[in-house]
Chimera marker file (.cmm) of the C-alpha trace (Angstrom):
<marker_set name="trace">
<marker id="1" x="79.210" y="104.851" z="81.792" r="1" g="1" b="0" radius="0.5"/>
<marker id="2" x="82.837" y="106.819" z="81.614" r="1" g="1" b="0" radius="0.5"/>
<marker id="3" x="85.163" y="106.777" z="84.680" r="1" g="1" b="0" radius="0.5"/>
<marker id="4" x="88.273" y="108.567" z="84.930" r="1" g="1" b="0" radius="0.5"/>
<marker id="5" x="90.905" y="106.570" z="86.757" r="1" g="1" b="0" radius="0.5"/>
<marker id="6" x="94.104" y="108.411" z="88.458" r="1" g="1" b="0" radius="0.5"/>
<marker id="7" x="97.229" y="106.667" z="87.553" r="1" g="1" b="0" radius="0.5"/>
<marker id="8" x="100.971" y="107.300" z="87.572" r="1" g="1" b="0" radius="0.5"/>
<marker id="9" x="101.626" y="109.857" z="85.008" r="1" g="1" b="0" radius="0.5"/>
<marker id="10" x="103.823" y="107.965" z="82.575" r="1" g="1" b="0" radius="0.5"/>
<marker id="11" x="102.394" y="104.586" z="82.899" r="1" g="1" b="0" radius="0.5"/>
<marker id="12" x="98.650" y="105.480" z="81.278" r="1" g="1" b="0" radius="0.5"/>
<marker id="13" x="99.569" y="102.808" z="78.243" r="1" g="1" b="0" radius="0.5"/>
<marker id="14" x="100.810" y="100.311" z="80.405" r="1" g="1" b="0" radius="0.5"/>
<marker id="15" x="97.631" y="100.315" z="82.695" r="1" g="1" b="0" radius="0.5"/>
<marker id="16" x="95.405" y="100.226" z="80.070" r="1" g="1" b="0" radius="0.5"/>
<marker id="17" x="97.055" y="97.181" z="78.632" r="1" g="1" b="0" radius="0.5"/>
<marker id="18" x="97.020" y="95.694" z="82.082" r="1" g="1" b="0" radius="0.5"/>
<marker id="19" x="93.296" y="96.484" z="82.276" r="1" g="1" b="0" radius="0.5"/>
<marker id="20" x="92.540" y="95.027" z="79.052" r="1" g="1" b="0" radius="0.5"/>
<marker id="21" x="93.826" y="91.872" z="80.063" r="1" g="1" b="0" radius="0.5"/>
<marker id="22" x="91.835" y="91.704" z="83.255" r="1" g="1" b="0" radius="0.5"/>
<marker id="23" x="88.930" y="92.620" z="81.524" r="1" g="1" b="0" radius="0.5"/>
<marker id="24" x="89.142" y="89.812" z="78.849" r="1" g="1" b="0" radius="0.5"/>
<marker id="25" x="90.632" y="86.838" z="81.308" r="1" g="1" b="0" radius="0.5"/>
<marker id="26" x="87.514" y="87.970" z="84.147" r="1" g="1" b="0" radius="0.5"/>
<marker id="27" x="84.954" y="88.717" z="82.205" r="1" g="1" b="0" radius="0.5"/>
<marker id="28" x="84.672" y="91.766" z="83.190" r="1" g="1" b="0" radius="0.5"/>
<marker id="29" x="81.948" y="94.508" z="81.224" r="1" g="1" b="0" radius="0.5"/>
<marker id="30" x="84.968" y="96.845" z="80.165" r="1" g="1" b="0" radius="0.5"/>
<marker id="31" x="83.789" y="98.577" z="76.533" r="1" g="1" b="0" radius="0.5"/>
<marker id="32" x="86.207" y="100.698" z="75.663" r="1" g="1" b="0" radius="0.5"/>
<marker id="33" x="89.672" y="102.382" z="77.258" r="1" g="1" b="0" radius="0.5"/>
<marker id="34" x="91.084" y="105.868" z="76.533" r="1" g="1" b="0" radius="0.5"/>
<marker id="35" x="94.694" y="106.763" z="77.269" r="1" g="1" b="0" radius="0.5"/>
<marker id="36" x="95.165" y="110.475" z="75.830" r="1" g="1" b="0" radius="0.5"/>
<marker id="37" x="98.905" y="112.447" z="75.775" r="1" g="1" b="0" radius="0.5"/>
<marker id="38" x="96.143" y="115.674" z="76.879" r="1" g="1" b="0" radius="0.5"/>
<marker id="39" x="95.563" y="113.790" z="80.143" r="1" g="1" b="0" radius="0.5"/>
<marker id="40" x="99.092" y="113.086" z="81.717" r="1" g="1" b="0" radius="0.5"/>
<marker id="41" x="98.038" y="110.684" z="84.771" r="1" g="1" b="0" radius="0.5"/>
<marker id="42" x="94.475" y="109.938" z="83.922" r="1" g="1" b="0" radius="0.5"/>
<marker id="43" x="92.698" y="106.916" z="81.768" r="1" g="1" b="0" radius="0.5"/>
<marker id="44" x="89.143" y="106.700" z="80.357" r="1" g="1" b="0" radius="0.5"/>
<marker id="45" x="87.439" y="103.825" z="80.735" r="1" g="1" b="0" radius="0.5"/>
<marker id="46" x="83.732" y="102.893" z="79.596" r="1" g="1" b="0" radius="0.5"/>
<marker id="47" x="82.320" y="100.383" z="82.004" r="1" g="1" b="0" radius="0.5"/>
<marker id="48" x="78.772" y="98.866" z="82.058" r="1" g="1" b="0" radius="0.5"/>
<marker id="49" x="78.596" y="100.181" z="85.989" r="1" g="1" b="0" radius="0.5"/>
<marker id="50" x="80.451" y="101.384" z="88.892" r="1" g="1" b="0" radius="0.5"/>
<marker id="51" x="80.877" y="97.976" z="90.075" r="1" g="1" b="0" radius="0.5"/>
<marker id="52" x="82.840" y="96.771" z="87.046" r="1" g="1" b="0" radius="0.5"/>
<marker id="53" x="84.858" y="99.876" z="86.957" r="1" g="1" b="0" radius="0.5"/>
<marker id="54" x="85.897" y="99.261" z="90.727" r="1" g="1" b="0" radius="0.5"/>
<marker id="55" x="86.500" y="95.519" z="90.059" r="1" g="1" b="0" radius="0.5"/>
<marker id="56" x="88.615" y="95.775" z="87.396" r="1" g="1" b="0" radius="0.5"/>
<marker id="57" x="91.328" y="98.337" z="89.126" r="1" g="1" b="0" radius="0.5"/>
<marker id="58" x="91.511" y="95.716" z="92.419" r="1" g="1" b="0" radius="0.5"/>
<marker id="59" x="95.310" y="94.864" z="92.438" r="1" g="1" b="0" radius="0.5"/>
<marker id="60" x="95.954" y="96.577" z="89.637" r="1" g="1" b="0" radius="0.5"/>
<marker id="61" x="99.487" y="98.721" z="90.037" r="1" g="1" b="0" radius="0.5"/>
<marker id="62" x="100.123" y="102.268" z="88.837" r="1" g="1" b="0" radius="0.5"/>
<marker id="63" x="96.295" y="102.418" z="89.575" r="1" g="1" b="0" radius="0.5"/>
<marker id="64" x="96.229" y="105.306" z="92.330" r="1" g="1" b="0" radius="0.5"/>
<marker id="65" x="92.231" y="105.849" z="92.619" r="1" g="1" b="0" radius="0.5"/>
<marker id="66" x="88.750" y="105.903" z="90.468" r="1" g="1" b="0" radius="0.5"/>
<marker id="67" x="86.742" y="109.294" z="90.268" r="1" g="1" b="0" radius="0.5"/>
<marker id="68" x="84.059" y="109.299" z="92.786" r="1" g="1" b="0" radius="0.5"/>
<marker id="69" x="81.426" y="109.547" z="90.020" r="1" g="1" b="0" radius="0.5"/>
<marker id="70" x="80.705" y="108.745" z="85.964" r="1" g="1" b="0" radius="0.5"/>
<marker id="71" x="82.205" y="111.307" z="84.140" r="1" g="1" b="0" radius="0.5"/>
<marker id="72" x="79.444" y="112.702" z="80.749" r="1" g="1" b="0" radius="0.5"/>
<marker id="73" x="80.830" y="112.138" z="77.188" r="1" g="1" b="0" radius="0.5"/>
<marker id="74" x="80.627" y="116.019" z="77.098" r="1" g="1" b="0" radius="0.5"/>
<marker id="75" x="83.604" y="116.422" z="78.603" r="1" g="1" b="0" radius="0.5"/>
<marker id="76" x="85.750" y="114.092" z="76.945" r="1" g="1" b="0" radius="0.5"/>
<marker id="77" x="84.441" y="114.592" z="73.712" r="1" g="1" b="0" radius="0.5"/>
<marker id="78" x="87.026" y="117.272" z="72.865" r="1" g="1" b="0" radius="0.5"/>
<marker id="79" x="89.563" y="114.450" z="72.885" r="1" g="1" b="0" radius="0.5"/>
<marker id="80" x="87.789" y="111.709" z="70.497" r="1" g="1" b="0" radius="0.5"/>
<marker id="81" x="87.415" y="114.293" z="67.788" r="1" g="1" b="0" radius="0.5"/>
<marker id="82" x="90.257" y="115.369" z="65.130" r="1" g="1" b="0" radius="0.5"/>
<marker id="83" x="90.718" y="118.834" z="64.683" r="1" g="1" b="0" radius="0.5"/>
<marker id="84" x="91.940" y="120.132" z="61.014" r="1" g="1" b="0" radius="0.5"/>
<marker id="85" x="95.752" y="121.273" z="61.306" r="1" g="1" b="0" radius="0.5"/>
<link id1="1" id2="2" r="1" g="1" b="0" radius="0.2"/>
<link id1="2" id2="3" r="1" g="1" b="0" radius="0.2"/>
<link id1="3" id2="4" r="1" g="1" b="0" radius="0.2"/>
<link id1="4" id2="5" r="1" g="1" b="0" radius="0.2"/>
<link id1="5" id2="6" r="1" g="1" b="0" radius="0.2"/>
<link id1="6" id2="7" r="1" g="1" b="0" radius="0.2"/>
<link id1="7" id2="8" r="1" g="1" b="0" radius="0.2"/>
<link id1="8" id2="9" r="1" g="1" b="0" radius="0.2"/>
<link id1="9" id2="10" r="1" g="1" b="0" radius="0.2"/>
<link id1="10" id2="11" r="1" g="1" b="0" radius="0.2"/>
<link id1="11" id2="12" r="1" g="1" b="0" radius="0.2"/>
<link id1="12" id2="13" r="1" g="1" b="0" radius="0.2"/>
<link id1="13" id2="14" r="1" g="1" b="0" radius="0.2"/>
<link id1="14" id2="15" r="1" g="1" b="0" radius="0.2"/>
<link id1="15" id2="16" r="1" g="1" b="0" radius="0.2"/>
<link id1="16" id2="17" r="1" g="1" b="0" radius="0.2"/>
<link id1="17" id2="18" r="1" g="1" b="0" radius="0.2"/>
<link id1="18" id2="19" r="1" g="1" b="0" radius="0.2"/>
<link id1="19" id2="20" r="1" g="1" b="0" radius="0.2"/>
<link id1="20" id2="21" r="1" g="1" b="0" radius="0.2"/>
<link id1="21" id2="22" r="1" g="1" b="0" radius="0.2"/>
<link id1="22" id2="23" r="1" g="1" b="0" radius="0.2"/>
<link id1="23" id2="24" r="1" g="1" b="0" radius="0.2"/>
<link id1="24" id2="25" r="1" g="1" b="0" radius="0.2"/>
<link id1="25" id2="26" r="1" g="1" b="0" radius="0.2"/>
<link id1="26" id2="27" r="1" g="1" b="0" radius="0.2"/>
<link id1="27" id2="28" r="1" g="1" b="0" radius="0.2"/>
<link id1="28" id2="29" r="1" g="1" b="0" radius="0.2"/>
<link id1="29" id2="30" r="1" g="1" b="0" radius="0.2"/>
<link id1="30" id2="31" r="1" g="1" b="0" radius="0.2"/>
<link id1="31" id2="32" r="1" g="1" b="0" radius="0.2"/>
<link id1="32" id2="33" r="1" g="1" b="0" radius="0.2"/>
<link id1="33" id2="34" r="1" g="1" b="0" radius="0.2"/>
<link id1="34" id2="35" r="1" g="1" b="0" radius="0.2"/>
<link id1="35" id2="36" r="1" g="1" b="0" radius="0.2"/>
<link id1="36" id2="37" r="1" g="1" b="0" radius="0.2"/>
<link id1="37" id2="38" r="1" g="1" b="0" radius="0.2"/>
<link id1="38" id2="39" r="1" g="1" b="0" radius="0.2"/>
<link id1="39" id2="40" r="1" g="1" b="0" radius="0.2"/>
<link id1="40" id2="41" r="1" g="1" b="0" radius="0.2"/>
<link id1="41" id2="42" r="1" g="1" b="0" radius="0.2"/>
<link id1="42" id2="43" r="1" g="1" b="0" radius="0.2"/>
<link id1="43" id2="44" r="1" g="1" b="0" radius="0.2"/>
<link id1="44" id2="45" r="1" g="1" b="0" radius="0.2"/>
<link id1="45" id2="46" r="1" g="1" b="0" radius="0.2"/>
<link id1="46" id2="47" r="1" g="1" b="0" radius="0.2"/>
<link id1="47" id2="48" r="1" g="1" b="0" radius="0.2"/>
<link id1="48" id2="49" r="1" g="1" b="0" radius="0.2"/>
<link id1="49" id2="50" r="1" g="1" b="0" radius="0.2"/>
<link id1="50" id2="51" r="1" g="1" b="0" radius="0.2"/>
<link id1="51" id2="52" r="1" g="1" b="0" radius="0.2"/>
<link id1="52" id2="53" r="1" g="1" b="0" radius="0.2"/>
<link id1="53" id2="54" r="1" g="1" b="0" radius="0.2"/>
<link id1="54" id2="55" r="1" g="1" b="0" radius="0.2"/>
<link id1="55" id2="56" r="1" g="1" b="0" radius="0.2"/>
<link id1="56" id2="57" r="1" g="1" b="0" radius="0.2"/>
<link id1="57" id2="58" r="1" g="1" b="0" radius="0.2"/>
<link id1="58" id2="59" r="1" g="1" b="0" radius="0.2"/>
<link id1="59" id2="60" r="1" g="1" b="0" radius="0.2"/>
<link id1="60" id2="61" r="1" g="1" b="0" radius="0.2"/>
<link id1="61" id2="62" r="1" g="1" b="0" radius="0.2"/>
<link id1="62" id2="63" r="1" g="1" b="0" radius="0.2"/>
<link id1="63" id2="64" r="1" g="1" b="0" radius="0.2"/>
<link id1="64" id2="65" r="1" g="1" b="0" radius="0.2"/>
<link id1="65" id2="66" r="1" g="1" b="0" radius="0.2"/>
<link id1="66" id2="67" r="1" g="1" b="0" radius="0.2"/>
<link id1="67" id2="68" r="1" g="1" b="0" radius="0.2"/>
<link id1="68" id2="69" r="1" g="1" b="0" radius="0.2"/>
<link id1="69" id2="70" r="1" g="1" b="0" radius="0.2"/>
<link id1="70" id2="71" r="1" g="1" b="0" radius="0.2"/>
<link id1="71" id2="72" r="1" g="1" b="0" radius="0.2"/>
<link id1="72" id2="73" r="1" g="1" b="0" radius="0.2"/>
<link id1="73" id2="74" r="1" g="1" b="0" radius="0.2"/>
<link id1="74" id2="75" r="1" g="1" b="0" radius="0.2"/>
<link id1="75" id2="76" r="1" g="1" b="0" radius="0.2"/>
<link id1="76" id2="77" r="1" g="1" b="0" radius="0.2"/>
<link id1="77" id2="78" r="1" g="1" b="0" radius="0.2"/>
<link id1="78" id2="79" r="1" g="1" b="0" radius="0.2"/>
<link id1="79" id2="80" r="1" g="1" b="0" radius="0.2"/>
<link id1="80" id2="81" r="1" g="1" b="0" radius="0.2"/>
<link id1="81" id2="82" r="1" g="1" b="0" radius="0.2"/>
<link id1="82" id2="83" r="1" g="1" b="0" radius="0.2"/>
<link id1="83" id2="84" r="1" g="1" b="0" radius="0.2"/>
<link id1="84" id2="85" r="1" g="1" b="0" radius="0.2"/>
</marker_set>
């Protein structure tokens, strides 16, 4: 499942290396994280369930809120994908 977390615009790599961290030292089911220059305050993250996505943003700062709801690949497909110059 994808979740879209709101965080201080600026700080998107520093979360996700803070949320890495957590993930690895509490076990949590984190799969993958997405910090994109296309969304300025926002971070991708692929979680097993909405529990481990809440979890892992508890204490975490620059962490501002979690989307209410999974967000589908469609819609952040656009951003995985390289586009020919």
């Amino acid at each position: 499942m994808l979740f879209a977390y709101r965080v201080t615009a600026g700080q998107e790599s520093i979360v996700a290396d803070l949320l890495e961290k957590k993930a690895r030292k509490g076990g949590i089911a984190v799969n993958a994280l997405l910090v994109s220059p296309r969304l300025k305050g926002y971070l991708i993250v692929e979680a097993a369930n909405d529990a481990s996505a809440r979890q892992l943003i508890t204490n975490v700062p620059h962490v501002k809120s979690v989307l209410s709801r999974p967000i589908p690949f469609e819609e952040i497909k656009e951003l995985l994908e390289s586009k020919p110059q």
